[in-house]
TIMARLUM-767906 format. One line per 10 residues: number of its first residue (from 1); their letters; for each residue x, y, z of C-alpha. Coordinates in Angstrom, 2 decimals. Example, Ala and Ser with C-alpha at 12.3 -4.5 7.8 and 13.67 -1.06 7.14 Angstrom:
BEGIN
1	AS	12.30,-4.50,7.80 | 13.67,-1.06,7.14;
This chain:
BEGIN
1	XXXXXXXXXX	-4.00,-0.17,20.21 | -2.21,2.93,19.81 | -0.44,1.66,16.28 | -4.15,1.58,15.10 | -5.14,4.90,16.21 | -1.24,6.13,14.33 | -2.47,3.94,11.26 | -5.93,5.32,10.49 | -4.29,9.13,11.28 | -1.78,8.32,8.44;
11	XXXXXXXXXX	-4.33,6.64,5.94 | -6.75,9.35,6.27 | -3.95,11.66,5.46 | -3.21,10.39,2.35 | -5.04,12.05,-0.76 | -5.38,9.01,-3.37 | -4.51,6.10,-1.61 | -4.61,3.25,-4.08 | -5.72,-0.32,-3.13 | -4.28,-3.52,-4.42;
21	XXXXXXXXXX	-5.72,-4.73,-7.63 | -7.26,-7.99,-7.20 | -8.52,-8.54,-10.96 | -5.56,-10.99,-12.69 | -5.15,-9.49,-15.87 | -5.35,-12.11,-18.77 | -1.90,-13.61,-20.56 | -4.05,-14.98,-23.16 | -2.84,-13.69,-27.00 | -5.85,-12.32,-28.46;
31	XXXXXXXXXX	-8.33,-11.20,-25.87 | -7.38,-7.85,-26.14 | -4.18,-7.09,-24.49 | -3.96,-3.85,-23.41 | -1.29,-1.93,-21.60 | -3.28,-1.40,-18.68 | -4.02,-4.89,-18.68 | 0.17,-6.10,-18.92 | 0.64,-8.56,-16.17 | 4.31,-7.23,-15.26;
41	XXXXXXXXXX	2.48,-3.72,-14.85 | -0.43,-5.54,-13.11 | 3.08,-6.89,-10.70 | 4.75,-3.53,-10.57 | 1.85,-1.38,-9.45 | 0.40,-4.07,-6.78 | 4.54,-4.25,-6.24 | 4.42,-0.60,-5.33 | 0.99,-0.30,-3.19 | 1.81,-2.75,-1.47;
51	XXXXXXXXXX	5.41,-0.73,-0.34 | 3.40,2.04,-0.04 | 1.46,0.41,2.95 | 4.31,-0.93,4.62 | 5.99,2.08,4.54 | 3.25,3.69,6.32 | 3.13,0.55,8.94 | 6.80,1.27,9.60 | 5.98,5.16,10.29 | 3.09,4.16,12.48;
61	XXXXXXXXXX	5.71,1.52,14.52 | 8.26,4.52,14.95 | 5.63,7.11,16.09 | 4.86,4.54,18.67 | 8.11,4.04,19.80 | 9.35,7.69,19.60 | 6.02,8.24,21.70 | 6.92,5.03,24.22 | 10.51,6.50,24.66 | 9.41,10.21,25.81;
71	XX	7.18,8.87,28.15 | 10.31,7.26,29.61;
C-alpha cells in the first residue's frame, strides 16, 4: 500500500505530466499528414511517457525499500 501512497506523492509532484496518446495517427498518403501526426513521432513520444512512468515506478519501489531497510 505504501508504493501507492510513494506513487501519487511523485505524480503530484510532477508539473506537466503527459499521458499516453491513444489516437493512432493515420499512414494514409493524402489525408493530411502532418508532423504532429508522424507515426514514428506518435512511437517516440508514447516511447518516452511511457519511460517516464516507469522511471517513477522504480523511484517509488526504492523509496520503499530504502524505507523497509531503516526500519530494520
Amino acid at each position: 500500500m505504501r508504493i501507492h501512497e510513494l506513487m501519487i506523492a511523485l505524480l503530484n509532484q510532477q508539473k506537466d505530466l503527459e499521458l499516453i496518446d491513444t489516437e493512432t495517427p493515420s499512414i494514409e498518403i493524402g489525408r493530411g499528414n502532418h508532423a504532429n501526426e508522424d507515426p514514428a513521432r506518435w512511437l517516440d513520444r508514447n516511447h518516452r511517457v511511457l519511460k517516464h512512468y516507469q522511471a517513477l515506478v522504480r523511484t517509488a519501489i526504492t523509496i520503499d525499500a530504502l524505507l523497509d531497510a531503516e526500519q530494520d
